[in-house]
C-alpha positions in Angstrom: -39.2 73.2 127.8 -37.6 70.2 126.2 -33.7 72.2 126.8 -34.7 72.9 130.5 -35.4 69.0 131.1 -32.1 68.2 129.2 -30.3 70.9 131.2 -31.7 69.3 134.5 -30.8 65.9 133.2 -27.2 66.7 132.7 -27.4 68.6 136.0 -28.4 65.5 137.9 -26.1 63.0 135.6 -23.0 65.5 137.0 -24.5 65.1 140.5 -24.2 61.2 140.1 -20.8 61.3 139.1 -19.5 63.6 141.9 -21.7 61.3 144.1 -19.5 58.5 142.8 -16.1 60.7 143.1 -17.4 61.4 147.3 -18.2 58.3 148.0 -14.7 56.8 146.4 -13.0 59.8 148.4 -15.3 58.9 151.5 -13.7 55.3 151.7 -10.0 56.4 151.2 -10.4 59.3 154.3 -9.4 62.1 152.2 -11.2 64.7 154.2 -10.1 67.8 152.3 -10.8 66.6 149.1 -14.2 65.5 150.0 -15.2 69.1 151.0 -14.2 70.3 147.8 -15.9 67.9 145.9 -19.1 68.3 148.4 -19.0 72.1 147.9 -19.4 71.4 144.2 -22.1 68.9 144.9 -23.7 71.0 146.9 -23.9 73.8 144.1 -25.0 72.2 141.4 -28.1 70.7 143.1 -29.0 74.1 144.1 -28.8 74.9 140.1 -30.4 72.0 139.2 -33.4 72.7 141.6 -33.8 76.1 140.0 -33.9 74.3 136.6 -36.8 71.8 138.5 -38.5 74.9 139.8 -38.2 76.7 136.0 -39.3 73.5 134.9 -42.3 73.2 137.0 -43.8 76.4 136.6 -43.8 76.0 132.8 -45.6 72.4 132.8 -48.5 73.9 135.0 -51.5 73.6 133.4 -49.9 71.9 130.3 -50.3 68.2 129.1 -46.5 67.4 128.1 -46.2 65.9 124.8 -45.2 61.9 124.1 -40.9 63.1 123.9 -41.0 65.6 126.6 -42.6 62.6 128.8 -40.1 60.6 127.7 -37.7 63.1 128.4 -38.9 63.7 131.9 -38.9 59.6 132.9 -35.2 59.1 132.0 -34.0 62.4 134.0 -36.4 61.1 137.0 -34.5 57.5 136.9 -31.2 59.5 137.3 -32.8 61.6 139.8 -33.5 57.9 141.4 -30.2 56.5 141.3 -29.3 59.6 143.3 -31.4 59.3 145.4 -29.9 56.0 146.4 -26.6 56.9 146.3 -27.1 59.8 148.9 -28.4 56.8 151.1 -25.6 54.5 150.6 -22.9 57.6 151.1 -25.5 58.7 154.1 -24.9 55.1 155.8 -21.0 54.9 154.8 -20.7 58.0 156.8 -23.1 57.2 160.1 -20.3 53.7 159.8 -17.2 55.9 159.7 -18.2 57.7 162.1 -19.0 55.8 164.7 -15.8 53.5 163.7 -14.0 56.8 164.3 -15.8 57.6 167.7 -14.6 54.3 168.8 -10.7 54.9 167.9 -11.1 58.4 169.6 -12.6 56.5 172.8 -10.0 54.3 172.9 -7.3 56.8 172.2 -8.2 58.9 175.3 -8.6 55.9 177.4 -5.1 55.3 176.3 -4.1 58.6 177.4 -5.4 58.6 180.9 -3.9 55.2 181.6 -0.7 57.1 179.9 -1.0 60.1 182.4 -1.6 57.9 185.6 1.4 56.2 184.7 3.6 58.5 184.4 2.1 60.5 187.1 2.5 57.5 189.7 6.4 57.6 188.3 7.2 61.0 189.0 9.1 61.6 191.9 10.2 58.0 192.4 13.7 56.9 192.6 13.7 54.7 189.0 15.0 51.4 189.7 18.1 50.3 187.9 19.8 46.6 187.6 22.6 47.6 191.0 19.9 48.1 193.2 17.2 44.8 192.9 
């Protein structure tokens, strides 16, 4: 019992750090690279909730000793911090994207005043310096 909690600790300590490695790749826009790290992220809490669920049946029914307790609080404090860094990354992305909805607003308006102009141009003698 005490090697499945220290498994699932180390699971969730890795999850932090790749946490911290998205979030970093978040802010610099690196799109592809997020993926991959996300993939990964995404595999080892699947792992680490198998440990949780392996973890859980064993503890039913059982008083956990005075070390496994203490074992169990510090992996729950990690558990915590990622916790709250899935909500910090979770409100970095709703900002990035709506920062990026904007720029793609803006962009098409930027297009269609493009396209009228050029459309209203077409056709039309272009004026040159000889004939003002």
């Amino acid at each position: 019992m005490e090697k499945l909690v220290e498994k699932s600790t180390r699971q969730y300590h890795t999850i932090r750090e790749l946490q911290s490695e998205m979030a970093l790749l978040l802010q610099e826009g690196q799109t592809a690279a997020l993926v991959r790290v996300q993939q990964q992220w995404q595999s080892l809490n699947a792992e680490a909730q198998q440990t949780d669920r392996q973890i859980n049946t064993l503890m039913q029914g059982r008083l956990p000793a005075d070390q496994l307790l203490a074992a169990m609080k510090k992996k729950q404090q990690i558990m915590l911090q990622v916790q709250q860094q899935c909500e910090t990354m979770l409100q970095q992305a709703r900002t990035l994207q709506a920062l990026t909805g904007d720029e793609l607003t803006r962009l098409k308006q930027g297009r269609k005043a493009m396209d009228g102009y050029r459309a209203s141009n077409q056709g039309e003698g272009h004026a040159t310096l000889g004939s003002c």
